[in-house]
Every structure is written in structure tokens, then in C-alpha cells.
LUMFIPA-581323 format. One record per residue (C-alpha): x, y, z negated. Coordinates in Angstrom, 3 decimals. Layout:
! LUMFIPA-581323
X  Y  Z
...
//
This chain:
! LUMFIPA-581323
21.719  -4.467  7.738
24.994  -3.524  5.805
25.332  -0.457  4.074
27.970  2.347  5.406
30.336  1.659  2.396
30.942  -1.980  3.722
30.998  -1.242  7.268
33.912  1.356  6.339
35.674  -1.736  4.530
35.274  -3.520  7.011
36.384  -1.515  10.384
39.326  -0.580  7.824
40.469  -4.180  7.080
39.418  -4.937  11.162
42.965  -5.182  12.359
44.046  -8.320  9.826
40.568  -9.538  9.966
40.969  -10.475  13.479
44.611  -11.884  13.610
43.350  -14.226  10.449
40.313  -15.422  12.676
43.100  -15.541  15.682
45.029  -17.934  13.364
42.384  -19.615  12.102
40.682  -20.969  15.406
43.352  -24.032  15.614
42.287  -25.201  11.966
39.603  -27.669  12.323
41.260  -29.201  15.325
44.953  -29.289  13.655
43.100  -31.219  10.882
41.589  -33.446  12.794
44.953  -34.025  14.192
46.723  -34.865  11.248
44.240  -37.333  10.153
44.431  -39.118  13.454
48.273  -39.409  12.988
47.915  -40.368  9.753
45.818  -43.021  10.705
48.150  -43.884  13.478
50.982  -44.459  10.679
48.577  -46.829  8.990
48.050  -49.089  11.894
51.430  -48.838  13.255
52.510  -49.898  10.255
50.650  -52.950  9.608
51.901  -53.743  13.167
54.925  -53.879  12.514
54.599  -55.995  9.425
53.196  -58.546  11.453
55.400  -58.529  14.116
58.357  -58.617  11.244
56.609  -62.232  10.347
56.176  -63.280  13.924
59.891  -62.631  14.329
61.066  -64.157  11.392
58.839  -67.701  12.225
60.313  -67.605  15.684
63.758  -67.203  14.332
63.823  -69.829  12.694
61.858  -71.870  15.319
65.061  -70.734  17.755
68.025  -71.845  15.723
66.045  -75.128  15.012
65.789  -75.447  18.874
69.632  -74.506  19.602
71.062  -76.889  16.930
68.303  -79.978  18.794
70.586  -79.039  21.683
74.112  -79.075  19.757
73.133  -82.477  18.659
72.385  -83.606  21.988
75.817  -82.280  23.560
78.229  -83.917  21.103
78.551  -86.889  19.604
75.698  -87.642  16.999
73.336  -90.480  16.298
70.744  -88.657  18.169
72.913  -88.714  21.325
74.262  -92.035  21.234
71.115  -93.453  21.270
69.962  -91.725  24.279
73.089  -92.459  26.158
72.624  -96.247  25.698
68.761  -95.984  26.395
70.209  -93.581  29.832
68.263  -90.751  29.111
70.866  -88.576  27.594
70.691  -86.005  30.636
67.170  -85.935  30.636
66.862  -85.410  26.948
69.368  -82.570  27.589
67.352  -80.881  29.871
64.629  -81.153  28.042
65.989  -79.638  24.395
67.794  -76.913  26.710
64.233  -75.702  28.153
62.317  -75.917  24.573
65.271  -73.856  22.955
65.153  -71.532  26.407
61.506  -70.963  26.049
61.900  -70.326  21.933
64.826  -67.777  22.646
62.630  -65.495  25.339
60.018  -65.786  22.717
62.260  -64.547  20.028
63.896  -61.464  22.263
60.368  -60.491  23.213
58.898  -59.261  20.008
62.509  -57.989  18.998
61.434  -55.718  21.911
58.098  -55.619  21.032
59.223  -54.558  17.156
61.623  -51.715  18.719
58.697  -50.376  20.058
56.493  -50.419  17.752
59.116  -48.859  15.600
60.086  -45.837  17.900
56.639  -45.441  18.188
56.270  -45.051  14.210
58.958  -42.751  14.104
57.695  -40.062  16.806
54.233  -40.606  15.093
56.271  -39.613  11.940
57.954  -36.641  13.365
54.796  -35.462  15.026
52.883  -35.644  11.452
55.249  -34.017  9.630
54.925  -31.333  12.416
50.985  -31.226  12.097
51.586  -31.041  7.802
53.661  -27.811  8.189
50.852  -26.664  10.722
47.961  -27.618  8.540
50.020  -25.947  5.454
50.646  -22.622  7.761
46.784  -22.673  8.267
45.828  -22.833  4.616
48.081  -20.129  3.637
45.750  -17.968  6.830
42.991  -19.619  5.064
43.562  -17.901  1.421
44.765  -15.265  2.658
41.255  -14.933  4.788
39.307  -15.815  1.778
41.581  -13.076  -0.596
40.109  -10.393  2.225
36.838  -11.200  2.468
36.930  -11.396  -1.099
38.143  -7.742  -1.545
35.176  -6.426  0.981
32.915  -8.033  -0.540
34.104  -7.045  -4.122
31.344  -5.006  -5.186
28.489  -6.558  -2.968
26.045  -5.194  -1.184
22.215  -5.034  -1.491
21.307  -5.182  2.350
23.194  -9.211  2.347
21.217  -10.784  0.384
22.123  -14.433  1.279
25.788  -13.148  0.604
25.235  -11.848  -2.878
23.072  -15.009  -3.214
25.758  -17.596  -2.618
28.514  -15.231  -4.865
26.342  -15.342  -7.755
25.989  -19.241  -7.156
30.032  -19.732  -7.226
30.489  -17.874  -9.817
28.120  -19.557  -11.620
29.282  -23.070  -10.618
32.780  -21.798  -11.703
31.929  -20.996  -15.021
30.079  -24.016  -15.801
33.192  -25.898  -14.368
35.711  -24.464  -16.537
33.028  -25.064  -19.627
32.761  -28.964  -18.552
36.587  -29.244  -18.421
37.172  -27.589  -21.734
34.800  -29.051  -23.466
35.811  -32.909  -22.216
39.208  -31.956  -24.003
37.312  -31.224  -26.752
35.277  -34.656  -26.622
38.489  -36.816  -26.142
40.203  -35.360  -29.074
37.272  -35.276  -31.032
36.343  -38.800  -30.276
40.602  -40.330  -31.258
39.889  -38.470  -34.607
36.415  -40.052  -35.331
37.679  -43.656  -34.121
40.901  -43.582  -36.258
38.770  -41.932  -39.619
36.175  -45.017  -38.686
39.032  -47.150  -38.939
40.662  -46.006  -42.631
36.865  -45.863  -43.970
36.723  -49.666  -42.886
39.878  -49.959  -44.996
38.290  -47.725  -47.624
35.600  -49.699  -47.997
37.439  -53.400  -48.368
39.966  -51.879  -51.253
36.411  -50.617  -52.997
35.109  -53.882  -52.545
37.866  -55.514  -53.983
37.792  -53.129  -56.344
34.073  -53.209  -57.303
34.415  -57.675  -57.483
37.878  -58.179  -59.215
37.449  -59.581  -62.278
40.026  -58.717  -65.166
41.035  -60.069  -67.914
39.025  -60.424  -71.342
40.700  -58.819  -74.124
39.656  -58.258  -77.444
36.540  -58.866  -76.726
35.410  -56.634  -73.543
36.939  -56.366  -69.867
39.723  -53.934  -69.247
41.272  -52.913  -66.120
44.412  -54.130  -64.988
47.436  -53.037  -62.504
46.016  -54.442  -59.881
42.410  -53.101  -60.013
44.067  -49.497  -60.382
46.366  -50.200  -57.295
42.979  -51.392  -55.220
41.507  -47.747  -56.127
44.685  -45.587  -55.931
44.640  -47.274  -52.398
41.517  -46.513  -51.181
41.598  -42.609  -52.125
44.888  -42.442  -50.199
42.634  -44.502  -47.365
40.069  -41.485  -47.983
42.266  -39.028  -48.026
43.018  -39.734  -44.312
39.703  -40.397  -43.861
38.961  -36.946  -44.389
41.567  -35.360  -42.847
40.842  -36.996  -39.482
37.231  -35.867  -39.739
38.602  -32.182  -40.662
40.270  -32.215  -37.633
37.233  -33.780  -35.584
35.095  -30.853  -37.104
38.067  -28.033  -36.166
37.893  -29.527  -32.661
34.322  -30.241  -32.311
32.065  -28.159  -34.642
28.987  -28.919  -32.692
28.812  -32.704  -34.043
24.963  -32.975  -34.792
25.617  -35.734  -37.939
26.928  -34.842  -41.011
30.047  -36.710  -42.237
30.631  -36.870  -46.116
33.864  -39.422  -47.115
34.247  -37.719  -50.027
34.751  -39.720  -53.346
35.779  -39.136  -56.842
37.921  -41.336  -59.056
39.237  -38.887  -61.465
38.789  -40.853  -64.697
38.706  -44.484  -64.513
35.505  -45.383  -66.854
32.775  -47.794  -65.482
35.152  -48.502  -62.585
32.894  -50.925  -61.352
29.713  -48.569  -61.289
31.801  -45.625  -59.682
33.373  -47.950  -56.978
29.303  -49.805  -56.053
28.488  -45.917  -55.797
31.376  -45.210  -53.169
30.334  -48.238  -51.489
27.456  -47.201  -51.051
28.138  -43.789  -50.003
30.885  -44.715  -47.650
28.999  -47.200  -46.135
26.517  -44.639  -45.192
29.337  -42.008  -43.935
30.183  -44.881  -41.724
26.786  -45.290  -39.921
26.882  -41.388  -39.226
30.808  -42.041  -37.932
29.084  -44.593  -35.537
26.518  -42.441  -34.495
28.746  -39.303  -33.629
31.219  -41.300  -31.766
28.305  -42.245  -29.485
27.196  -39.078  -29.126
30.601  -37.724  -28.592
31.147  -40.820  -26.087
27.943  -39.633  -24.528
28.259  -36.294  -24.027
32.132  -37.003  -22.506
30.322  -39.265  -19.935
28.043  -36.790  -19.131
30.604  -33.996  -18.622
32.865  -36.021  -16.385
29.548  -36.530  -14.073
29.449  -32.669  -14.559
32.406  -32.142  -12.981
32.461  -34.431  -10.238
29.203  -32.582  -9.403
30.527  -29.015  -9.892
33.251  -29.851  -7.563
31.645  -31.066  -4.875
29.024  -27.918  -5.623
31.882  -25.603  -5.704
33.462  -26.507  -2.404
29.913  -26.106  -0.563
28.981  -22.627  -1.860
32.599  -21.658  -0.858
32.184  -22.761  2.704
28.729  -21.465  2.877
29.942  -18.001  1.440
32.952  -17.520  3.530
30.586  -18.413  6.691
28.409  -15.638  5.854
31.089  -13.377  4.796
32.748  -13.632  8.235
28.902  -13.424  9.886
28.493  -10.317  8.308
31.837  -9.420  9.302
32.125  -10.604  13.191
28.308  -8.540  13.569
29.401  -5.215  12.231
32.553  -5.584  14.440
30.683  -6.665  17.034
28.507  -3.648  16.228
25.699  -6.269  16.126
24.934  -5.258  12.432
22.732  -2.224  11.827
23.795  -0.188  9.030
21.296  0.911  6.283
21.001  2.053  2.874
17.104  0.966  2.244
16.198  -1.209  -0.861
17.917  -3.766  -2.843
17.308  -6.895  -2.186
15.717  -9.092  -5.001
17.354  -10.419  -7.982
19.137  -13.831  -8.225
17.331  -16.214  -10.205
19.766  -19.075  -11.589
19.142  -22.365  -11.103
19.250  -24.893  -13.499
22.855  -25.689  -15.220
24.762  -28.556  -13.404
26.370  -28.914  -17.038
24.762  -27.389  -20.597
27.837  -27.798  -23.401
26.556  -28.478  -26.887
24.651  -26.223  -28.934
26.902  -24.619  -31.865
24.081  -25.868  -34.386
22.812  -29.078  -32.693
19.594  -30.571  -34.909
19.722  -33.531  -36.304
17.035  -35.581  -34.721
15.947  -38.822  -35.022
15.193  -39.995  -31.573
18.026  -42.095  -30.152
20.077  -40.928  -27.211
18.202  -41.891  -23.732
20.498  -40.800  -21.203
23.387  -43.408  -21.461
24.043  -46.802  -22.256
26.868  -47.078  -23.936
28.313  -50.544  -25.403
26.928  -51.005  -29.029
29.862  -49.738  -31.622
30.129  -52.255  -34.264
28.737  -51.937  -37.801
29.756  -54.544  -39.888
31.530  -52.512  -42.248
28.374  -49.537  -42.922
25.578  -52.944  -43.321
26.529  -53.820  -47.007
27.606  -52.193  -49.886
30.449  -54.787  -50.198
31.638  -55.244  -46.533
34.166  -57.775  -45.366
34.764  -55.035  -41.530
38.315  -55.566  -40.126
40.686  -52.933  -38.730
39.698  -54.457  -35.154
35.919  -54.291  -35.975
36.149  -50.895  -37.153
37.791  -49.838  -34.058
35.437  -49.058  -30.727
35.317  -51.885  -28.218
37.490  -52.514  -25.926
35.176  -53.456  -22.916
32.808  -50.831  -21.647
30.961  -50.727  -18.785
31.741  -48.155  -15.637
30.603  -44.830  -16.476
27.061  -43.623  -15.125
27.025  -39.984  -15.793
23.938  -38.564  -16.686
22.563  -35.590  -15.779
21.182  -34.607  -19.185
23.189  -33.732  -22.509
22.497  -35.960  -24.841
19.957  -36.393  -27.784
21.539  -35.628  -31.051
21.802  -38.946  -33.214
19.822  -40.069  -36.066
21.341  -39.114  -39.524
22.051  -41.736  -42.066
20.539  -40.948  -45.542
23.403  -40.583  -48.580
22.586  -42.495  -51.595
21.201  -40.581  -54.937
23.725  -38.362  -56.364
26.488  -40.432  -58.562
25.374  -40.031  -62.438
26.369  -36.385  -63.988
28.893  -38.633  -66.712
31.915  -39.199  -63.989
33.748  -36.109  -63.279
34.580  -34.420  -59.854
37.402  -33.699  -59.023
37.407  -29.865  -56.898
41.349  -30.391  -56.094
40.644  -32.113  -52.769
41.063  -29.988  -49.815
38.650  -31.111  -47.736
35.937  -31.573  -50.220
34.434  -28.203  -49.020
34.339  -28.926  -45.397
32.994  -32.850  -45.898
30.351  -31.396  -47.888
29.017  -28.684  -45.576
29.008  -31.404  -42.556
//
């Protein structure tokens, strides 16, 4: 049963409704087509390679068989022995027949390579045809789908299994364009996290040097030197990046479940040693968390390319499925098969589960370790000890992973490293740093 108001759409839109289907009917069958002579291409190809060698070997097998017998007819060594053994005529013959036999060989697969080429050409010529068909055809095809998309614009209650199957597309859709967004998101997230990773490993060697150099004794107590200074000045420019790379990681992914705090404070340069241990310390934490968000973010990434692969292959089945019982609907009330009615609705659509959740905008921090993906451990060399010895390349993500599994879950949020106790109240703190704020509210 259709109600009147689609049946009127529908005996209105009748006329290019059945020249589409008219059109149409060829489709399957011009596909199939195409793919044959595609295939054809493919075979006649390697054909003709082969051939191309065969040709080549006996080639060379016919010269070597013509210059036996130019030997034999003049004057050589070769010759001269045969004439005084008295077998020159019967070598003769005998070199004449091997390079006969080698030349028929050689002119039949030039023949046999002529065909097979003319037959790769009309093969050609008769898929290029079959593209512009097949092209022709989809252009029917959207314009088919654009009109049963306008009669079926506003639904109707009496087609259930229609209304059914548009609220599952455009739910597939949705989540589609959510998984593609957000794996932007996750890949630009996930450069800015690696490359802050990578100047807190630097951070934290220049603190360490810091923290152990040992100056020189004057007057009786310690006093820092040039080159103490120039290991801290150097690690708050190290910071400094630090923190602008997570800034950006935040603007780009807010919903990172970890906090990350890389800010330090070397405004006055008393107790250098006990400030720089604290920034260690603090740093070395801030590194764990960096560890544990890249995973996630790594996680989550792998997870939305399954997503996708799924939503695709989701998407093109509900379209089929819809446009076949769009153009049911359609062929019956034409057919005036279809009873029209105006009695109830039919019941609601109930959404299935998501093919692909994104992240929460306030993800908890929980403890329990991710369980959906294994993911190649991210070093940690540089977060283990308060004076690490991490390298650039350590710091980095590794280079070998394994082949993505995508899971069909979002991931757990990470565990949270714990910051050390609050710095001593004596050092001051310097509120000029622009990204203090944001590092602190992570």
C-alpha cells in the first residue's frame, strides 16, 4: 500500500521513469562486458609478451643458422675441411635445411605475433566502446537514483521497508563522514604528539646535563657557569616547542583522554640543580602520558580506518537494496499492482548499533589499558629515570608496525601518569608563557 500523495508522484514522474528503466536494462550485461574485455587485454597481452621472447630466441637461432651456411659456401676453415673429407655437398645440404627449418619457424610466430596484435587492438577499440557505454549507463543510473530520490523525498508510512533502508543510509552516511573527519584529526594529532615526544626527549638530556654538570669551586661554594646556563636556556627553547606542538595536538584533538603538562619554570637561576631534578622529574612523567596518548590516538586511527572500510561496503548495500525497493514500489503502482491507502504509520526505526562511535568530548581517564589493538610497544627510555640518556631516534615511534587489524570497538582511554609533588613555593613562576594555561588545564 502507497499513499495517494506518492502514487501522484509517481504517475507524474511515469514518463522518465520508464525511459531510465528502458536505458537501464543493458547495464548489468554491458558490465559484464567490459570486464570480459578487460580481461581479454590482460591475456592478450601476456601473449604477446611471450611470443615477443619466442621471436627474439628464434631470431637469433636463424641468423646463427644462415651464417653456418655462409661459411659452408665460401671459402673458410669449416669448408675446406669438408671438401678434403668429400662431404662438402652434403654438409651443404644439411646447414641449408637446419637454417630452412629455423627461418619457417621464425616467419611463423611473426604471423602468429601480428595476430595476436590485431587481435589486441580490436579488443582495445571494442573496450573503449563498452567504457563510453558503461559511462552513458551510469549517468541513466544517477540520474535514476536523483528521481527516485525526489519521490521518495518525504517518505511514506505505508513502505515501511523503504523508509527502513533510507533511515539506514543516512545513517551509514553520517557515521562515514564522522570516521573520515575524525582520521584527519588522528593523523594530525598523532605528527604533533610524535614530534613534542621528540623535543621532550631533548628536553630532558639538556636537564640532565644540566642537573650533573659540575662547576667550578670558587670562593668557597659552586657557582654556575656559561655552560650550565646555555644547557638550561636550551632546554626551555626545547620546551617551548614542546608545548606548542601539544597546543596544536589539543586544538586538533581536544578529546585526548591524558593530560599533558611540559610546562617548566626557570625564571631565576637559584638551586639550579634542585629546580632542574624537579623538571626531570616532571617531564619525565609528561612523557609517559605523551606515550600513552599517541597509542590511543594510534588506536583509535586504526579503528576508524576499519570504520570506513566497513561503512563503505555498508553504504553501497543499503543503496542497492533501497533503489530495488524504490523501483518495486514504483514498477507496482505503475503496474497498478500497488493498492493505495492512507491507514497507519508504520513503526518507528530503531538504529542499530554505530559501525563507528568518534571520541567522547570529555573522555575519562581510566586506568585499564586499551584491549582492542595491538599496537607495537612505543619506547620509553627517556620517561623511566629522572636523568635519562633517550635519543632523538628512541623518542621517535617505531618504524616497524605490524598490518593494521581494525577493531570494531573505540578504544579504552589510557592510564594517566601521576605528576610529581608541586616544586617548593621559593622558585618563582613565570605566567609569561603562552601556553602555560592550556598545558595546565590538559
Amino acid at each position: 500500500m502507497v499513499s495517494s500523495v506518492l502514487a501522484q508522484r509517481i504517475q507524474a514522474q511515469a514518463s522518465e521513469y520508464l525511459e531510465l528503466s528502458q536505458t537501464l536494462v543493458r547495464q548489468h550485461e554491458t558490465r559484464i562486458a567490459l570486464e570480459n574485455a578487460t580481461n581479454e587485454i590482460a591475456n592478450l597481452t601476456q601473449r604477446i609478451q611471450a611470443k615477443q621472447l619466442e621471436l627474439e630466441v628464434l631470431s637469433k637461432n636463424s641468423k646463427k643458422e644462415w651464417e653456418d651456411v655462409r661459411k659452408m659456401r665460401h671459402l673458410t676453415l669449416k669448408s675446406a675441411a669438408a671438401m678434403l673429407k668429400g662431404k662438402k655437398s652434403q654438409k651443404l645440404a644439411k646447414e641449408e635445411a637446419e637454417y630452412q627449418r629455423s627461418f619457417e619457424l621464425e616467419q611463423r610466430a611473426k604471423l602468429e605475433l601480428e595476430s595476436l596484435q590485431a587481435e589486441l587492438g580490436a579488443t582495445t577499440s571494442k573496450e573503449h566502446e563498452l567504457q563510453q557505454q558503461v559511462d552513458i549507463l551510469g549517468i541513466a543510473h544517477s540520474d535514476m537514483v536523483q528521481l527516485l530520490n525526489q519521490l521518495f523525498a518525504e517518505g511514506d508510512e505505508q513502505c515501511p521497508q523503504e523508509k527502513l533502508l533510507s533511515a539506514e543510509l543516512r545513517n551509514y552516511v553520517e557515521q562515514h563522514e564522522l570516521a573520515t573527519r575524525d582520521k584527519e584529526r588522528f593523523s594530525a594529532a598523532e605528527h604533533n604528539i610524535t614530534s613534542a615526544m621528540r623535543e621532550n626527549a631533548k628536553t630532558l638530556q639538556l636537564l640532565a646535563a644540566a642537573a650533573q654538570y659540575e662547576p667550578f669551586d670558587i670562593f668557597g661554594g659552586p657557582m654556575m657557569d656559561a655552560q650550565q646556563i646555555a644547557y638550561v636556556q636550551g632546554a626551555q627553547n626545547r620546551n617551548l616547542e614542546c608545548q606548542r606542538r601539544i597546543h596544536i595536538a589539543r586544538q586538533t584533538l581536544p578529546e585526548i583522554p591524558v593530560p599533558l603538562d611540559t610546562y617548566i619554570d626557570f625564571n631565576n637561576y637559584v638551586d639550579i640543580r634542585v629546580q632542574a631534578q624537579y623538571a626531570l622529574g616532571k617531564l619525565a612523567v609528561a612523557q609517559r602520558n605523551m606515550e600513552n596518548a599517541q597509542k590511543w590516538i594510534k588506536q583509535y586511527g586504526a579503528y576508524a580506518d576499519g570504520a570506513i572500510v566497513r561503512l563503505k561496503a555498508a553504504l553501497e548495500t543499503t543503496q542497492e537494496s533501497l533503489e530495488k525497493e524504490q523501483r518495486r514500489i514504483v514498477d507496482a503502482v505503475l503496474g497498478g499492482n500497488f493498492q493505495v491507502d492512507n491507514g497507519e504509520a508504520a513503526p518507528a526505526y530503531e538504529q542499530p548499533p554505530p559501525v563507528y562511535e568518534p571520541p567522547a568530548p570529555e573522555e575519562g581517564q581510566g586506568s585499564e589499558p586499551p584491549q582492542n589493538l595491538e599496537l607495537p610497544a612505543t619506547p620509553n627510555t627517556s620517561a623511566t629515570s629522572p636523568t635519562p640518556t633517550t635519543t632523538e631516534a628512541s623518542a621517535a615511534p617505531s618504524a616497524t608496525s605490524s598490518p593494521p587489524t581494525y577493531p570494531t570497538h573505540p578504544p579504552h582511554a589510557p592510564p594517566t601518569a601521576t605528576s610529581p609533588a608541586p616544586m617548593p613555593g621559593s622558585f618563582s613562576h613565570n605566567t609569561n608563557n603562552p601556553f602555560r594555561n592550556q598545558s595546565q588545564t590538559s
